[in-house]
C-alpha positions as CSV (number, residue, x, y, z in Angstrom):
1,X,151.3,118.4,111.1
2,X,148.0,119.7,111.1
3,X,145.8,116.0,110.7
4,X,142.4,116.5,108.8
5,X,140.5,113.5,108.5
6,X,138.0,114.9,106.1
7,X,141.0,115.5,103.8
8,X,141.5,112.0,103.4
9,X,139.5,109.4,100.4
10,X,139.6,106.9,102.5
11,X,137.4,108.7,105.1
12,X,134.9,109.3,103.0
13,X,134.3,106.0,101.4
14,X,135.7,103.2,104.2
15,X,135.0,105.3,107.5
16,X,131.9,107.9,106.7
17,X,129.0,107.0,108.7
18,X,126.1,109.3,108.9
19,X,124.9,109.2,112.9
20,X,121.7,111.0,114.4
21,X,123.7,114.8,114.8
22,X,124.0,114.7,110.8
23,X,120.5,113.8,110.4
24,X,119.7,116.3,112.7
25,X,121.7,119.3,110.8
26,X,120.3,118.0,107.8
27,X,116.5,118.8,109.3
28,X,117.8,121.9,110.2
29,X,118.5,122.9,107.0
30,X,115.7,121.7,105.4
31,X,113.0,123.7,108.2
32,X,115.7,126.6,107.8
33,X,114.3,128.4,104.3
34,X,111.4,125.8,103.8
35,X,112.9,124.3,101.0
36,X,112.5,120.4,100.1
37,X,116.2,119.2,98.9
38,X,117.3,116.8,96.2
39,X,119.8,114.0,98.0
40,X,122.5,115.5,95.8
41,X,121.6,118.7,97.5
42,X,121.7,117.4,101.1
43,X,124.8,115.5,100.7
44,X,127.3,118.3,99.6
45,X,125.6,120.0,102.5
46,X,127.0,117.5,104.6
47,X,130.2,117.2,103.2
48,X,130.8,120.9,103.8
49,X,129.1,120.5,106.9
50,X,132.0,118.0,108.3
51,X,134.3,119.6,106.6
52,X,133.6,122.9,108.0
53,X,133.5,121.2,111.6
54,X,136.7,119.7,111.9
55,X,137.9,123.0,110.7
56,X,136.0,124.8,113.6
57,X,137.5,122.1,116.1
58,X,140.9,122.4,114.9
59,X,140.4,126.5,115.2
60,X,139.0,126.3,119.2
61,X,141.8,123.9,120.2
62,X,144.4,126.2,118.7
63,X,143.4,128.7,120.6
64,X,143.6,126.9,123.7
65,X,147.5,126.7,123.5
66,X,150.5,125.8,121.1
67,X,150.5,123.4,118.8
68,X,153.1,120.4,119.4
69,X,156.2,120.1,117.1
70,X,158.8,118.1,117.8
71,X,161.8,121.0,117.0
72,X,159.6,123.5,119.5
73,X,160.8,124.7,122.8
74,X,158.5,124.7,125.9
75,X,158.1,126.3,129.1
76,X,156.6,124.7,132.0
77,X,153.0,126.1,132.8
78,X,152.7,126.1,128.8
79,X,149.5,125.0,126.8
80,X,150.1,122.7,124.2
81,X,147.8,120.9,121.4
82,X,148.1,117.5,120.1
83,X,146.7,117.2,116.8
84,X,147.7,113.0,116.9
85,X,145.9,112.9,119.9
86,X,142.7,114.4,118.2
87,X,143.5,117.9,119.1
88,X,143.9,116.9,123.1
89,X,145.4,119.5,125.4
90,X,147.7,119.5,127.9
91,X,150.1,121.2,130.0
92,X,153.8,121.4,130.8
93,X,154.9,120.4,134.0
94,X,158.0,119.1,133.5
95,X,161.1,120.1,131.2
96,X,164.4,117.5,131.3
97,X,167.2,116.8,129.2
98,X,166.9,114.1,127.1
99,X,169.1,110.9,125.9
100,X,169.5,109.0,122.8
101,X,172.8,108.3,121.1
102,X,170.8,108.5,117.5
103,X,170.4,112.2,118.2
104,X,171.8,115.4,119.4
105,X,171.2,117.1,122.3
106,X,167.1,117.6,122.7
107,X,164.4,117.7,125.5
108,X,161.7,115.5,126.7
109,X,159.1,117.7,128.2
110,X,156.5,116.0,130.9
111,X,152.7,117.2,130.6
112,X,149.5,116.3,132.5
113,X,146.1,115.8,130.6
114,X,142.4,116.1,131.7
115,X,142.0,113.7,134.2
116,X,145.4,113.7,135.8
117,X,147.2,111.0,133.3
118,X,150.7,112.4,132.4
119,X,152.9,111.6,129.2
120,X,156.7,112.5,127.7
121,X,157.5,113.9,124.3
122,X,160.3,114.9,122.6
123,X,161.4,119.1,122.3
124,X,163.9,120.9,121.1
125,X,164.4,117.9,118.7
126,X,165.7,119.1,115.1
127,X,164.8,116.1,113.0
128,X,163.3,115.5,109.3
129,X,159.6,114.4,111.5
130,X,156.4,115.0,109.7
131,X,155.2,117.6,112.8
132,X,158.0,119.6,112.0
133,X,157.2,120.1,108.7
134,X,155.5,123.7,108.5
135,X,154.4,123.2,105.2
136,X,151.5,120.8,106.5
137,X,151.0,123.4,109.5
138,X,150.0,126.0,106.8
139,X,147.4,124.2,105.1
140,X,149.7,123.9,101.7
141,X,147.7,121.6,99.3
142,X,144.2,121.5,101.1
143,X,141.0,121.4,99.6
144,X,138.5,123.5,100.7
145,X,134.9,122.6,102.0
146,X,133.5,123.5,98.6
147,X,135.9,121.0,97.0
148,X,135.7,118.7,99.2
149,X,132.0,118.6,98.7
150,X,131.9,118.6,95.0
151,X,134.7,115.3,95.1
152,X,132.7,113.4,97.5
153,X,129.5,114.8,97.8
154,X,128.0,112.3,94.7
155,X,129.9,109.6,96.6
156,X,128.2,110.0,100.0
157,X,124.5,110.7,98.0
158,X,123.9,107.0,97.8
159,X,124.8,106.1,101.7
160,X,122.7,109.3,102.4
161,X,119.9,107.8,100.4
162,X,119.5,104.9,102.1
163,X,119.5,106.4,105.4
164,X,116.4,108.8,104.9
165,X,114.6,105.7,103.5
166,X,114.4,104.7,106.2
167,X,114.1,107.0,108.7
168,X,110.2,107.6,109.1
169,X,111.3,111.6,110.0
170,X,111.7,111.9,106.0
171,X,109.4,111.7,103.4
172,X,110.5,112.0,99.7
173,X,108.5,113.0,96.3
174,X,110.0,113.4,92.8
175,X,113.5,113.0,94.2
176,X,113.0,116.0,97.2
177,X,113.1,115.0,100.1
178,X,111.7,117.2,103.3
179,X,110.7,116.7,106.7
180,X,107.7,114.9,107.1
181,X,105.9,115.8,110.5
182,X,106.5,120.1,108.9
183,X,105.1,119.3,105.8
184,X,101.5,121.6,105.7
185,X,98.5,119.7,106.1
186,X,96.3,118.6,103.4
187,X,92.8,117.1,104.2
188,X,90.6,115.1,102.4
189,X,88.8,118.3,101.0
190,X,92.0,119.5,99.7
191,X,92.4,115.9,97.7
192,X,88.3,116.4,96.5
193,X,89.2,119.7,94.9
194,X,92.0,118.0,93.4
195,X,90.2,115.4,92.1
196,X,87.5,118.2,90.8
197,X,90.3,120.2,89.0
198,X,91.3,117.0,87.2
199,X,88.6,115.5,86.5
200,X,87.3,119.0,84.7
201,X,90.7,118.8,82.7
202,X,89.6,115.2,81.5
203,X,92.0,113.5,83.7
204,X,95.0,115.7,83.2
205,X,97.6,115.7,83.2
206,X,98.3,119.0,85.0
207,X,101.2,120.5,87.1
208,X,101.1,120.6,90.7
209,X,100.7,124.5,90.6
210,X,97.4,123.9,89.0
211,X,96.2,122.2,91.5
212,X,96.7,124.6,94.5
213,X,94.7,127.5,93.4
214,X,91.2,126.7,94.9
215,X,92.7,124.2,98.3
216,X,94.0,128.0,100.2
217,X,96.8,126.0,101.6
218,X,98.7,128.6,104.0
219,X,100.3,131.2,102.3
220,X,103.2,131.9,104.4
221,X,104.4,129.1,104.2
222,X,107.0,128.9,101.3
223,X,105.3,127.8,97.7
224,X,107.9,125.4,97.4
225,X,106.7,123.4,100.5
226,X,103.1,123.8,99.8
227,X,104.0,121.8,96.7
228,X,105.9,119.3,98.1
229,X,103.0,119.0,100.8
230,X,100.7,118.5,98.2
231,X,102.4,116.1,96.1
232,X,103.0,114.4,98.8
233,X,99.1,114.2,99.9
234,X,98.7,113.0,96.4
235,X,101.0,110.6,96.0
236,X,99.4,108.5,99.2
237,X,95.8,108.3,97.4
238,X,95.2,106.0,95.0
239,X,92.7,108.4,93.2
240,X,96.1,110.2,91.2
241,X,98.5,109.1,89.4
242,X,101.9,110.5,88.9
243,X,102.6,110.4,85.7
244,X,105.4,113.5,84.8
245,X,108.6,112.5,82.8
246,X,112.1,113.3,84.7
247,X,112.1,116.6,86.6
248,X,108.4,117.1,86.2
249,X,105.2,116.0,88.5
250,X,102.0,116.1,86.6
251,X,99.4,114.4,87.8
252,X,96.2,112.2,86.4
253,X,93.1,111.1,87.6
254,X,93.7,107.0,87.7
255,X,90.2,106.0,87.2
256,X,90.3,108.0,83.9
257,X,93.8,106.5,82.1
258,X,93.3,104.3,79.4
259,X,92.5,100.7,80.3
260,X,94.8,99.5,78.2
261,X,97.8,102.0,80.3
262,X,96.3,100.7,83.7
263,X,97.0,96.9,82.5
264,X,98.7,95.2,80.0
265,X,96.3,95.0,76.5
266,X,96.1,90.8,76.0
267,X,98.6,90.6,72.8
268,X,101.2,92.3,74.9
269,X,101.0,89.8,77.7
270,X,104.4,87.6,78.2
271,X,105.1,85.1,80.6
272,X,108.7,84.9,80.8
273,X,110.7,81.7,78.4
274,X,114.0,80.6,79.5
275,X,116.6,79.5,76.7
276,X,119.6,78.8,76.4
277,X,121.6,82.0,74.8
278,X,124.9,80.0,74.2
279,X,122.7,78.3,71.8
280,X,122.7,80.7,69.5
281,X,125.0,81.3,66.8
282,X,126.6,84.8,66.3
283,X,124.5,85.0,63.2
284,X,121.4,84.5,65.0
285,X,122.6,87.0,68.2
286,X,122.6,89.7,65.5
287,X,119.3,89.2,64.0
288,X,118.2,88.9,67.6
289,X,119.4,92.8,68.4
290,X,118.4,93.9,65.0
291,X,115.0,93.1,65.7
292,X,115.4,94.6,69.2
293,X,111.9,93.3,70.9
294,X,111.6,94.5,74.2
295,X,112.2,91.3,76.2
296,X,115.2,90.8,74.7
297,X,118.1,90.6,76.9
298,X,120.1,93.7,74.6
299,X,121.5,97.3,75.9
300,X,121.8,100.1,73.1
301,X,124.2,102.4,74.2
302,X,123.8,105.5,71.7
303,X,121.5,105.6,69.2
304,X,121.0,108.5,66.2
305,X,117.5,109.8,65.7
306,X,115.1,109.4,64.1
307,X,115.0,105.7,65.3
308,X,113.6,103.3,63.0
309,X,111.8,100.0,63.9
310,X,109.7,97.6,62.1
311,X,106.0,97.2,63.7
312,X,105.4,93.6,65.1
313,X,101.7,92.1,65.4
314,X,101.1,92.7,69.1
315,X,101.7,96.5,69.0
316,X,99.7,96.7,66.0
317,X,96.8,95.2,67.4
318,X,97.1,96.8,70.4
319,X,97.8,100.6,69.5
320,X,101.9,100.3,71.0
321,X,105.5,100.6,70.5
322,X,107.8,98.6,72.0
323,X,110.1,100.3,75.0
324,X,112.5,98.7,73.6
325,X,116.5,99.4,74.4
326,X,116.4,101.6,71.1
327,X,113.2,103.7,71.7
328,X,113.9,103.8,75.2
329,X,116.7,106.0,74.4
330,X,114.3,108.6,72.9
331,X,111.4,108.5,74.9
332,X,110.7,110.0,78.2
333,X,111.7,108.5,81.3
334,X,110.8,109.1,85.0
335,X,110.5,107.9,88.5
336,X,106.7,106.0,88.0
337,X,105.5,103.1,86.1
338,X,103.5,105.5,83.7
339,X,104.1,108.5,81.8
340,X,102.1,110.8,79.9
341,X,103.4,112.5,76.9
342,X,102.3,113.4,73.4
343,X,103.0,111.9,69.6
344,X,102.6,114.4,66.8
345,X,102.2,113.0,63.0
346,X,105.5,113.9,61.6
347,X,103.2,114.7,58.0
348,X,100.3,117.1,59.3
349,X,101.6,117.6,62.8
350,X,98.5,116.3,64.4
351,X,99.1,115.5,68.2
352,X,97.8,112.6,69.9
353,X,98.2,111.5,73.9
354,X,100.7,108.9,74.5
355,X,101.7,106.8,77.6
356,X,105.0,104.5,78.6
357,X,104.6,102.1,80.7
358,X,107.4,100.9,81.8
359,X,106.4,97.9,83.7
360,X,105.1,96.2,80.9
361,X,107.4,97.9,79.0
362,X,105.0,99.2,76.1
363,X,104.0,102.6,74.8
364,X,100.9,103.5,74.2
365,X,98.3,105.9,72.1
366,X,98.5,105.1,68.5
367,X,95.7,102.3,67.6
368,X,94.0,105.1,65.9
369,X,96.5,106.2,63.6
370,X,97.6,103.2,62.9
371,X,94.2,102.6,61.5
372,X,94.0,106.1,60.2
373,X,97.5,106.0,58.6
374,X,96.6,102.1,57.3
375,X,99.9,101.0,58.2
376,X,100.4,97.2,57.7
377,X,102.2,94.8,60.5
378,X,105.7,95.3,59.3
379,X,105.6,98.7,58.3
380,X,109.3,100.8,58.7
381,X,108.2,103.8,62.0
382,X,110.7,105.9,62.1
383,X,110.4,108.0,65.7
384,X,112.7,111.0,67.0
385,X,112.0,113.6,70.0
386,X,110.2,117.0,69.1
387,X,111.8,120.3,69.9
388,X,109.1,120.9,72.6
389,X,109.8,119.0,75.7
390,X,107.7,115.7,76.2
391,X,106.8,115.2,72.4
392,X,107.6,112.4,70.2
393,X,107.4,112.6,66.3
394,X,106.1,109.3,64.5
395,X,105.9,109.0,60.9
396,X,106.4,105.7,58.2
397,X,108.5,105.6,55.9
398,X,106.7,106.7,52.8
399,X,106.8,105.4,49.3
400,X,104.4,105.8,46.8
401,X,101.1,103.2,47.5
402,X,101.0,100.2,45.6
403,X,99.4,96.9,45.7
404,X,101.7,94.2,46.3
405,X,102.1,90.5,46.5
406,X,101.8,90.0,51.0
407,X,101.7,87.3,53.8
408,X,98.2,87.2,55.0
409,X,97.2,85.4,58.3
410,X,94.0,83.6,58.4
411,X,92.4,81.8,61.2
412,X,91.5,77.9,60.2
413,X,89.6,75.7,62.7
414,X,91.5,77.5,65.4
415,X,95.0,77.6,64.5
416,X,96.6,80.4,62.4
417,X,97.2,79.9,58.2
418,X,98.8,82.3,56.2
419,X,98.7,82.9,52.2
420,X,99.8,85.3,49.6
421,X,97.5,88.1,48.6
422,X,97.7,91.0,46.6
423,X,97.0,94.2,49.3
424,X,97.2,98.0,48.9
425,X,100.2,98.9,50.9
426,X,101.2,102.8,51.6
427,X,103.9,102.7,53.0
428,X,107.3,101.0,52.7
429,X,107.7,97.7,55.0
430,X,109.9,94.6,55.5
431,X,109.6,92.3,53.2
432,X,110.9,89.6,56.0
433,X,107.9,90.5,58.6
434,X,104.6,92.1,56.5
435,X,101.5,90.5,57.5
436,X,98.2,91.7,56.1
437,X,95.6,90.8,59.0
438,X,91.9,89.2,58.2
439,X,89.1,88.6,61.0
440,X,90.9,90.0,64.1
441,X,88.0,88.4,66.5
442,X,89.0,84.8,65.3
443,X,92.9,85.7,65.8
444,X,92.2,87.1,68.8
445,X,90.0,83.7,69.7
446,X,93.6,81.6,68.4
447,X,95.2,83.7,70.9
448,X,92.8,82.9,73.5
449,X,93.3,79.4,73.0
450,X,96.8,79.6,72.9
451,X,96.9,80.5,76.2
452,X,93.8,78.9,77.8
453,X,95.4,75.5,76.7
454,X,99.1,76.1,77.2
455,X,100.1,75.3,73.6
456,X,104.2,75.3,74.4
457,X,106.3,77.2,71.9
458,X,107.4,73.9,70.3
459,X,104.3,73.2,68.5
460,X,103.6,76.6,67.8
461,X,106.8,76.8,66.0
462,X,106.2,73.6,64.4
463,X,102.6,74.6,63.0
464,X,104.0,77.9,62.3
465,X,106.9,76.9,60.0
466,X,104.6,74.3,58.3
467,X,102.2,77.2,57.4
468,X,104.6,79.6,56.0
469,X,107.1,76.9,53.8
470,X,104.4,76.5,51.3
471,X,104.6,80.4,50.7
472,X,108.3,79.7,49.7
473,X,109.5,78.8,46.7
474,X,112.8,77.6,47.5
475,X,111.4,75.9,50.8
476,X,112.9,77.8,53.2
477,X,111.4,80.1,56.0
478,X,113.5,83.5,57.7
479,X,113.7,83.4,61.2
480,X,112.3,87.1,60.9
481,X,109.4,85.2,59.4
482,X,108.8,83.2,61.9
483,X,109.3,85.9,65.2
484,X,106.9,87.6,63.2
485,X,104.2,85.4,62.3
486,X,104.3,83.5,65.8
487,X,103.9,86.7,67.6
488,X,100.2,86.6,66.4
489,X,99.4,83.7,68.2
490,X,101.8,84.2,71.6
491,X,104.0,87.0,72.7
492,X,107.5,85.9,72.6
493,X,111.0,87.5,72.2
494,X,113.1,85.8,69.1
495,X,115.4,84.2,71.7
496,X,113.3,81.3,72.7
497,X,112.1,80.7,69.2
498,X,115.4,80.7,67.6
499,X,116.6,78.5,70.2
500,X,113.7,75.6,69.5
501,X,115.1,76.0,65.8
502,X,118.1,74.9,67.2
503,X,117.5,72.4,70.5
504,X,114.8,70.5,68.2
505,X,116.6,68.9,65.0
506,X,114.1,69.2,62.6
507,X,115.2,72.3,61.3
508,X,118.4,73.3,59.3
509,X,120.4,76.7,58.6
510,X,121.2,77.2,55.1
511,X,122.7,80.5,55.8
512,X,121.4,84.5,56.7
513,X,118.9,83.2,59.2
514,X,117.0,81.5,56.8
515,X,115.7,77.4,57.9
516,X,114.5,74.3,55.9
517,X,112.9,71.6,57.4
518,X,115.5,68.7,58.0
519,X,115.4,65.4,55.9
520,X,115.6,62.8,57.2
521,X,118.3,59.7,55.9
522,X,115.4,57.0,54.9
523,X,115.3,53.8,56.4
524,X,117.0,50.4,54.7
């Protein structure tokens, strides 16, 4: 039997190492055509490259002599090839008869080995042994190099990875990876142009390609490499910004991004709450991935466009979205912390720059058209992707304008107050979260203090649910309420807020997330 180790799973994920010879194919391939390779690239390459090896090795030590079986005759002087012994040859110097009651009459054939050390084995020995099987010796069920590669290649991609991490020899960009000492220089007076070409374009962003016309990098070297080279260059200065969704590089001048994409606008600022999730009821759970804020612990799997949210206070004010797990399910995605795409007005089709940034897990772009649009906090968005790549349709959900009976939050001696008010509205809302805004400078100053002071979340909840009870009739206040009219003062998730409804006993469910205050049994 004919032993292929690359044939075997178990190589491939217990034994597979990747040694300085692999790495060393692998830069051969690369400097070969001059073309940067994904890791998914480079690791079928491998896989056929082993693959392809052991089948070489196997070849030249077949030709060096006959390959042992068991049942086989030999002749002293003979060649012969031991595939257990990893393909080790040896000659015959010795043919005797053999003995074993268990087994008819058969050989036992002496031979010597490089170095002089001699061994026995069996001959002329007619038994049901897996080296007699021809079957094996013809290559019956063996997958070729190209299958091999396409089974294990995504398996070996991740071990790969890791290794050209770090190895200093490789430098990546935008999931290519090439070698770094052949990559084609690019001076600071390439990066200048650069800089020139963007800053002409009002930032960008603008493809790589766009880039290289005036820098005269070398032109026979491939395109593809002077690319790489120069994305590269660009990623190591902090002057540009990588800001391309999956599978693209654009670039951006940094000092020209939004300030409010280059750090986190102050209503969207959120220093982490622990709570307790067992806490919560199943009832409450629910309403907490309904409202789906993006510091919520929740994972949408599939989602149907267009997506629908409700607008909170913070992105209002700000000009956001949430990235939350629904919308990050529509909108681009990529490799950096910030990505540049556009929002078109799904009624006059209008286009307007947006950003994601994901670290702070926001989108950005639309404080003008919320103001243009006059959509209220609590307005219904509804958001799906365009048919051209990298555009994102917004629009409310319209309904004929109205004035209506609203929430309106008012700033009083430094704390938040909210009454009823008849507004103009254009556009249909949630009744559970509308808030009609009044002097955004003295909010923002509540906000301020909030913070400056540390005002925990249990007094906020507590002067919170105070304030909007006397807007109720029947006395009660809807969690949704209250996640939305706190979020004016501090950024928080519902979890934490729902859980000090819970962990403080002076609130009680009556049932569908809605809370009275507790009474208290009077004392005798």
């Amino acid at each position: 039997m004919i032993q292929r180790k690359t044939q075997d799973p178990a190589y491939w994920s217990d034994t597979f190492t990747i040694g300085p010879e692999d790495l060393q194919y692998l830069s051969a391939l690369l400097v070969e055509d001059e073309l940067p390779r994904s890791v998914d690239e480079l690791s079928r390459a491998l896989v056929l490259h082993r693959s392809r090896q052991e089948e070489a090795v196997i070849e030249r030590a077949l030709s060096k002599g006959t390959l042992y079986q068991p049942k086989r005759t030999y002749e002293v002087g003979e060649q012969v090839v031991f595939t257990a012994l990893d393909y080790r040859v040896g000659k015959v110097v010795g043919v005797r008869p053999g003995r074993n009651p268990e087994y008819d009459d058969f050989q036992v054939i002496e031979l010597e080995f490089e170095g002089g050390k001699r061994r026995e084995f069996a001959a002329a020995l007619e038994d049901d042994h897996p080296l007699n099987r021809d079957s094996a010796l013809e290559g019956e069920g063996i997958r070729s190099p190209e299958e091999l590669a396409s089974l294990h290649g995504p398996q070996i991609a991740g071990v790969l990875e890791k290794h050209l991490e770090s190895n200093p020899d490789f430098a990546r960009l935008a999931d290519k990876w090439f070698r770094r000492d052949l990559l084609v220089e690019v001076h600071e007076g390439h990066l200048n142009l650069a800089e020139a070409v963007l800053d002409i374009a009002g930032g960008g962003p603008l493809p790589t390609e766009a880039l290289l016309g005036d820098l005269e990098l070398p032109e026979e070297i491939t395109a593809q490499l002077r690319v790489f080279s120069l994305n590269y260059a660009l990623q190591q200065d902090e002057r540009f910004d990588e800001v391309g969704p999956a599978g693209e590089v654009l670039w951006f001048l940094r000092r020209l991004e939004p300030e409010s994409v280059k750090s986190t606008p102050p209503a969207l600022q959120y220093e982490p709450l622990e709570y307790e999730p067992p806490l919560l009821t199943s009832e409450m759970r629910a309403l907490e991935r309904e409202l789906d804020d993006e510091w919520s612990d929740f994972t949408a799997t599939e989602v149907s466009e267009p997506v629908e949210i409700v607008l909170t206070y913070p992105h209002w004010r700000s000009g956001t979205l949430p990235l939350s797990s629904r919308l990050s399910k529509v909108f681009p995605t990529g490799r950096t912390q910030r990505i540049r795409f556009t929002f078109v007005d799904g009624g006059t089709g209008a286009e307007m720059p947006g950003w994601v940034v994901r670290e702070g897990r926001y989108i950005y772009g639309l404080g003008e058209w919320y103001r243009e649009n006059r959509v209220p906090v609590g307005t219904y968005l509804q958001l799906e992707r365009g048919e051209q790549a990298g555009t994102i349709i917004i629009r409310p959900r319209r309904r004929r304008t109205r004035r209506e009976w609203v929430r309106v939050v008012l700033p009083v001696d430094g704390r938040l107050a909210f009454e009823m008010r008849r507004e103009v509205i254009p556009c249909a809302y949630d009744e559970l979260m509308i808030l009609a805004v009044g002097n955004l400078e003295e909010i923002d100053r509540v906000r301020a203090r909030t913070q400056e002071r540390g005002i925990p979340l249990t007094q906020l909840v507590d002067e919170t649910f105070a304030e909007l009870v006397k807007l109720s009739p029947q006395g009660n206040v809807h969690a949704a309420t209250l996640y939305s009219a706190i979020n004016v003062a501090i950024r928080t998730p519902p979890g934490p807020m729902l859980e000090e409804l819970v962990a403080s006993g002076k609130y009680a469910p009556v049932g569908d997330n809605y809370w009275v205050l507790r009474i208290e049994p009077s004392g005798v």
